[in-house]
MARMI-221260 format. One record per residue: residue number from 1; residue in three letters; x, y, z of N, C-alpha, C, O, CB in turn. Coordinates in steps of 0.02 Angstrom, whole numbers, plus 50000, padded with zeros to 5 digits. Last residue first. Glycine has a CB too. Layout:
NUM,ALA,X,Y,Z,X,Y,Z,X,Y,Z,X,Y,Z,X,Y,Z
...
This chain:
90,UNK,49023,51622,51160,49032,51688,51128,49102,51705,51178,49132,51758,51171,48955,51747,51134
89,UNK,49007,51442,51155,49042,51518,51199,49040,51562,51123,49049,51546,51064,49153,51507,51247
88,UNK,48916,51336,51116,48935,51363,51088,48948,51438,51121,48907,51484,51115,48904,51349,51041
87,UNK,48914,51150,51139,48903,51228,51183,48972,51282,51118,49028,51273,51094,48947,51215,51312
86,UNK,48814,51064,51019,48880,51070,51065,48852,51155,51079,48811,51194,51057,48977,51054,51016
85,UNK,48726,50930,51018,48705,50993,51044,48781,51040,51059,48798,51046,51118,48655,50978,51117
84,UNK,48761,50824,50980,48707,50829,50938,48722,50914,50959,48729,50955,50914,48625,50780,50957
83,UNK,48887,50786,51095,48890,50798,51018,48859,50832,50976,48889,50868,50935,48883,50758,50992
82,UNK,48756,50763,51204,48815,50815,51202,48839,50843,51105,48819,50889,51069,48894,50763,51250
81,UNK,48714,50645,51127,48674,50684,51150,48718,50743,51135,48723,50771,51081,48650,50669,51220
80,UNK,48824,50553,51171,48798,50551,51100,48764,50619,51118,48811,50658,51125,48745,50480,51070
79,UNK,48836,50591,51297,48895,50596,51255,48863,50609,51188,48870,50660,51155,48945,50529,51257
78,UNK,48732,50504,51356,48753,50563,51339,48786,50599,51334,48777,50652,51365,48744,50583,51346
77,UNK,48770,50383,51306,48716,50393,51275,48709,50477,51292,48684,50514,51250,48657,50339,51302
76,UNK,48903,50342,51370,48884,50353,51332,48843,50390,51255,48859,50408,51198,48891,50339,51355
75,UNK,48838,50355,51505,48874,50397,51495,48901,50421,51420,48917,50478,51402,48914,50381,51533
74,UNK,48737,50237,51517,48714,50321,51519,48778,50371,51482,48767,50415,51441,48703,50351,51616
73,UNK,48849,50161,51487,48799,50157,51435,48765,50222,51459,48764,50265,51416,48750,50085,51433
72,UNK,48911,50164,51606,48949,50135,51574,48906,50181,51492,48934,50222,51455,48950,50040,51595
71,UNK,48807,50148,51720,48840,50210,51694,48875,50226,51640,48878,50284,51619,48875,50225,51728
70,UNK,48678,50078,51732,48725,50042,51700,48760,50122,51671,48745,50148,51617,48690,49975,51641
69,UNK,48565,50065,51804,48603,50088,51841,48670,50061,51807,48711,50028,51838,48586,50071,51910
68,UNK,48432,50063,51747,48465,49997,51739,48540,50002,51773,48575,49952,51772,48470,49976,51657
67,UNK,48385,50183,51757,48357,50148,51799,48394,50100,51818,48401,50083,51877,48305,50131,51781
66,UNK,48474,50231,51648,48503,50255,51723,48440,50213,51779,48451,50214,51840,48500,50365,51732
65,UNK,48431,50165,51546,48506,50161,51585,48511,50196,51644,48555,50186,51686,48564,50187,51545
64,UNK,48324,50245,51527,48318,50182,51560,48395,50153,51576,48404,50118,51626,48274,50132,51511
63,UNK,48352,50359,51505,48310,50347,51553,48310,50291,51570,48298,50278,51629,48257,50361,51543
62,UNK,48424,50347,51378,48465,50373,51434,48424,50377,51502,48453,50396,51553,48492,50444,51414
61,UNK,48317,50283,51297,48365,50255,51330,48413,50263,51379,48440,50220,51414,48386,50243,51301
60,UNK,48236,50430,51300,48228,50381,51323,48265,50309,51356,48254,50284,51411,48203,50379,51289
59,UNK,48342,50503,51226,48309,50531,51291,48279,50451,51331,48303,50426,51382,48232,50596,51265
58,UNK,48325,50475,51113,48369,50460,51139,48369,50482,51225,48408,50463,51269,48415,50484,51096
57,UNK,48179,50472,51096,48198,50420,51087,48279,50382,51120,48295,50325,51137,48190,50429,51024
56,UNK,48201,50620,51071,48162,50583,51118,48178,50514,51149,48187,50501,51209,48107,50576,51089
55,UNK,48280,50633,50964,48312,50658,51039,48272,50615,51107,48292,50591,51160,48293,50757,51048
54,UNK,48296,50478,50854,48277,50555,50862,48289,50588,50938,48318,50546,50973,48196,50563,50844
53,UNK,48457,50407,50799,48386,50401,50815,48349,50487,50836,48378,50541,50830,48382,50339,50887
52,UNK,48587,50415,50766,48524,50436,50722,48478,50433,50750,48435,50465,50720,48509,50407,50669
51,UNK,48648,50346,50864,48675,50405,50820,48612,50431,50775,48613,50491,50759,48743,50378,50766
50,UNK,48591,50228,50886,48573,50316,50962,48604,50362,50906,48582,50419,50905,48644,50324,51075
49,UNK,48481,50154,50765,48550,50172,50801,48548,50246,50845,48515,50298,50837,48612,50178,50738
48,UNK,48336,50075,50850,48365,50149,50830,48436,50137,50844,48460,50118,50898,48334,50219,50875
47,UNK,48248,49973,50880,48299,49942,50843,48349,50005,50805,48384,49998,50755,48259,49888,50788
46,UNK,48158,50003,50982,48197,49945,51004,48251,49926,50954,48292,49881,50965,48151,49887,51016
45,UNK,48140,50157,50963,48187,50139,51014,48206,50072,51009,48264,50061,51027,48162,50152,51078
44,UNK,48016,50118,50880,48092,50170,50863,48149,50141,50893,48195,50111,50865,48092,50251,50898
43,UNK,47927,50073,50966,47927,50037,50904,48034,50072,50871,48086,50045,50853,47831,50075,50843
42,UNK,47897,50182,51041,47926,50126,51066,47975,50094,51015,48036,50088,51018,47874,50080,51085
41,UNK,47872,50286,50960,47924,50321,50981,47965,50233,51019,48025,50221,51025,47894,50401,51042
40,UNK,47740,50224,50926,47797,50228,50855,47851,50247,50891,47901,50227,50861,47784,50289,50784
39,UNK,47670,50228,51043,47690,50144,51013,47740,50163,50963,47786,50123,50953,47617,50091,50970
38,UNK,47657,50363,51067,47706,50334,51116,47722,50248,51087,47770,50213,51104,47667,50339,51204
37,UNK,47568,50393,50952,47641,50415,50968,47673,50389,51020,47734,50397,51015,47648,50480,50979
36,UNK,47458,50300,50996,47496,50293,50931,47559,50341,50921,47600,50324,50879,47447,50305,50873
35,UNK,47422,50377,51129,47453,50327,51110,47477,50281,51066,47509,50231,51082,47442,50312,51125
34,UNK,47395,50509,51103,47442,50480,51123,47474,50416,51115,47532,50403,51099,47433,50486,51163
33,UNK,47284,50463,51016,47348,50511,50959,47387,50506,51007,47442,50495,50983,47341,50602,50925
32,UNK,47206,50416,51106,47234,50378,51056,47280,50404,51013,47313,50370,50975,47190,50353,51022
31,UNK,47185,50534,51178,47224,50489,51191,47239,50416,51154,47276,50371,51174,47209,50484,51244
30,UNK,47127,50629,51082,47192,50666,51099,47222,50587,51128,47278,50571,51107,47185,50746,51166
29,UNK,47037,50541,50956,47059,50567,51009,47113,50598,51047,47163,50572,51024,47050,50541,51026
28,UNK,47023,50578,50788,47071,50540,50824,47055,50549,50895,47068,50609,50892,47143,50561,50808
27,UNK,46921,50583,50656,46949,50622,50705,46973,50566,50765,46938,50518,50781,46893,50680,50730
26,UNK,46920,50476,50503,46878,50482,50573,46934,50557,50632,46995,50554,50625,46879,50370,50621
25,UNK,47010,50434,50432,46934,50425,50397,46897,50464,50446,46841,50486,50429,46900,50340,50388
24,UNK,47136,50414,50483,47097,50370,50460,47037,50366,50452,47005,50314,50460,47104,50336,50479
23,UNK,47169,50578,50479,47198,50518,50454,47183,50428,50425,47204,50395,50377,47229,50518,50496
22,UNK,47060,50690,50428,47104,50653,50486,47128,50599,50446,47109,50582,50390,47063,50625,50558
21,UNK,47131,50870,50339,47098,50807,50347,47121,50737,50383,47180,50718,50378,47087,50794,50287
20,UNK,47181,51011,50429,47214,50941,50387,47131,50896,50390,47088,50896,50434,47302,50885,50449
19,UNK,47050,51157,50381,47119,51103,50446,47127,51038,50395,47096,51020,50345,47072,51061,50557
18,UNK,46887,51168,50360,46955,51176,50375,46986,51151,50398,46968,51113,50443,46970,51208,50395
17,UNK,46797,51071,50228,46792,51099,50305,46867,51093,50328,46903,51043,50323,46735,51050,50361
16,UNK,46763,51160,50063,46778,51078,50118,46777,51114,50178,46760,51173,50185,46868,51024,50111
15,UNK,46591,51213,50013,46657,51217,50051,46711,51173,50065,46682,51128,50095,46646,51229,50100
14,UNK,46491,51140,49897,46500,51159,49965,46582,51164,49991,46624,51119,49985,46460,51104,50007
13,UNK,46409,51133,49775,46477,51120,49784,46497,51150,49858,46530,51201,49850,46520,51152,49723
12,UNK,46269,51055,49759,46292,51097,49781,46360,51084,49782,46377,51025,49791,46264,51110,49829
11,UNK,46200,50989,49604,46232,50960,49657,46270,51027,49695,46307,51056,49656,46284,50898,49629
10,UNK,46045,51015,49525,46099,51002,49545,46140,51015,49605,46118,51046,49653,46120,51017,49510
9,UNK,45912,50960,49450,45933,51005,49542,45975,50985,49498,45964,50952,49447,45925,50985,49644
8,UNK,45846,50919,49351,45847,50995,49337,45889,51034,49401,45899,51094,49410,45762,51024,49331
7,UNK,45765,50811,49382,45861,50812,49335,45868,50849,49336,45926,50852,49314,45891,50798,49266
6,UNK,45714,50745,49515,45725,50794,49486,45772,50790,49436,45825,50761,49450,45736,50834,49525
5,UNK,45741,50648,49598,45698,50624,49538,45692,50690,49519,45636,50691,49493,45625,50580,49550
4,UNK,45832,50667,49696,45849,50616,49638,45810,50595,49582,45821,50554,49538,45859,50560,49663
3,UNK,45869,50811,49750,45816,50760,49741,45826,50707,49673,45825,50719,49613,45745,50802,49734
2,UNK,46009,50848,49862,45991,50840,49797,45923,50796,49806,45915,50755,49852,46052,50805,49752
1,UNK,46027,50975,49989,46007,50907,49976,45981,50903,49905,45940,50944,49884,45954,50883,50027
């Protein structure tokens, strides 16, 4: 601790404290870091081409086509999938 009516202290240079620094100023909770990853993975999905979008994401629509019992579009979507991953025989 500096005394401010001293001129003669000076200012300790102290360590920083390990690991990334948080993001908004503050340490996150594990379920608000869920749920700011499950709003960006939403946020993704409503306007992702499936050719690019990320696996999750594509994962996701192939979840909900098959709720939406629309084979047409599961089958599709994993197809796209298939492609990303091909089987590779030795």
């Amino acid at each position: 601790m500096r005394d401010e009516e001293d001129p003669g202290t000076l200012e300790l240079m102290l360590p920083r404290k390990r690991g990334r620094p948080p993001t908004f100023g503050y340490a996150m909770t594990d379920a608000q870091r869920a749920a700011r990853y499950r709003a960006r993975r939403a946020g993704q999905a409503d306007h992702a081409d499936v050719r690019t979008c990320s696996d999750m994401v594509l994962l996701d629509k192939i979840r909900a086509s098959i709720t939406a019992k629309d084979a047409e579009l599961t089958g599709f979507l994993v197809h796209v999938l298939w492609q990303r991953y091909p089987l590779q025989l030795k």
